[in-house]
C-alpha positions, 0 to 999 in steps of 0.5 A: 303577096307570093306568086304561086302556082295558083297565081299563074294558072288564075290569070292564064284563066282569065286571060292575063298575061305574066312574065318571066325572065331569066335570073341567076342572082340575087341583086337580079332578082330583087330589081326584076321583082321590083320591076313587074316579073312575076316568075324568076327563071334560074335557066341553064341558059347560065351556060352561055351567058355567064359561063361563056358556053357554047350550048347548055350541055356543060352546065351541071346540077351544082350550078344549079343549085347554087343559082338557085340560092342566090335568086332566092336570096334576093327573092321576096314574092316571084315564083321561082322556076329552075332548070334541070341541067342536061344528064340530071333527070333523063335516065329515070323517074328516080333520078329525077326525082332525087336531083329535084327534091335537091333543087326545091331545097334550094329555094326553087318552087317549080322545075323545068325539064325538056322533052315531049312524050318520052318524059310524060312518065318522069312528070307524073312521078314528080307530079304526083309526089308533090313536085310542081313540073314546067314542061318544055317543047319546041326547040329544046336546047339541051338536045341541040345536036339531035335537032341540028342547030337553033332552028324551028321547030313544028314547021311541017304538019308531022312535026306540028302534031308531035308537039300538039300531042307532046304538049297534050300528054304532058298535060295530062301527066300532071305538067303545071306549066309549059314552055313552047320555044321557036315554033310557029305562032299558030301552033303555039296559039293552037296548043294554048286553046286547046290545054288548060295550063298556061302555056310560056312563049319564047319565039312562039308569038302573041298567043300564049299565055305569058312570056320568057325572054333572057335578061341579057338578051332584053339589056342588049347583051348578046353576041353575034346575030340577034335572034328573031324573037329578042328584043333590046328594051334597053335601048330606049330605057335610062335605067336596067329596071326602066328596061325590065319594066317596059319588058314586062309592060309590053308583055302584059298589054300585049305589045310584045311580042309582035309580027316581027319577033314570031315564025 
């Protein structure tokens, strides 16, 4: 059976947990699948970790696309959520629009952009056209030079209530989904008892409704510091979908993410 939407919300409602991970292929896809995940997050984090990029910036619409397809290629029942790259839907409503209906024709069911309040009109326009959004705060990457780095975010009382009331707005906007990434486990918990969509948390602690991590980052593939919400499950794994399914284990039984891995 096909995870949709409506898959998703039923079990934040009932306090089941799911998980995402990134995906950029179709052999990925097929043993994520088959190892538990329940959402496919093709993300411009392709940029870093295929691409050899330094940030997200560089990544374009037509990566996108043809990630997407492959994921979908080997996708039989996750649901599938892609990236709007930076520059392809901050300008306009319209222009967002124009470069999702691109991206759903590509085999995505959900798109994903960054933003707080300033993009809860553009949500409402692709919302209320048929066009599932997953919205996402906290630290945004593709505004990285605006925030100064990867760092927190939310960790001051004005900052805490700006994404507070982000994540509010977006709600109401029409938003199915939000991402809330490197905030303090608090306000994350805060913001998922107070909105009725399920909320996905990448360093933003136990709290949430499901989790997103890289699949590079969980198979020990990374670079330099590791970050603090990360965790290798491939060191005690024999297999990479022994490794994804402890991820997705730990996620759903609520092992992972613990004191050391949240702000």
């Amino acid at each position: 059976m096909s995870t949709t939407l409506t898959t998703l919300q039923n079990l934040a409602a009932n306090n089941e947990k799911f998980a995402v991970l990134t995906c950029y292929d179709a052999i990925f896809a097929a043993i994520s699948e088959d190892a538990g995940v329940d959402v496919l997050l093709v993300g411009d984090s392709l940029g870093n970790v295929l691409q050899g990029e330094n940030t997200t910036l560089p990544v374009t619409l037509d990566h996108m696309i043809y990630h997407t397809r492959c994921v979908a290629r080997g996708s039989r029942r996750a649901f599938i959520i892609t990236d709007m790259p930076f520059g392809s839907y901050q300008s306009s409503p319209k222009q967002a629009y124009d470069n999702a209906c691109k991206i759903l024709s590509a085999g995505a069911h959900m798109v994903k952009i960054e933003g707080g309040q300033i993009m809860a009109d553009t949500v409402q326009f692709l919302a209320q056209r048929g066009i599932p959004v997953c919205a996402h705060i906290g630290l945004t990457p593709q505004s990285i030079h605006q925030l100064g780095g990867y760092k927190l975010q939310g960790n001051s009382e004005k900052s805490a209530k700006q994404l507070f009331d982000d994540a509010k707005i977006l709600e109401k906007a029409g938003a199915g989904l939000l991402v809330i990434e490197v905030v303090p486990a608090k306000l994350a918990k805060k913001i998922t008892q107070t909105i009725s969509i399920p909320t996905i948390g990448i360093g933003a602690g136990i709290h949430c409704s499901a989790q997103v991590l890289v699949l590079h980052d969980i198979l020990g593939l990374y670079q330099g510091k590791k970050p603090r919400f990360v965790k290798d499950f491939m060191a005690d794994a024999n297999t990479i979908q022994e490794a994804i399914a402890s991820y997705v284990s730990a996620v759903k039984t609520g092992l992972f993410p613990n004191k050391q891995h949240e702000y």
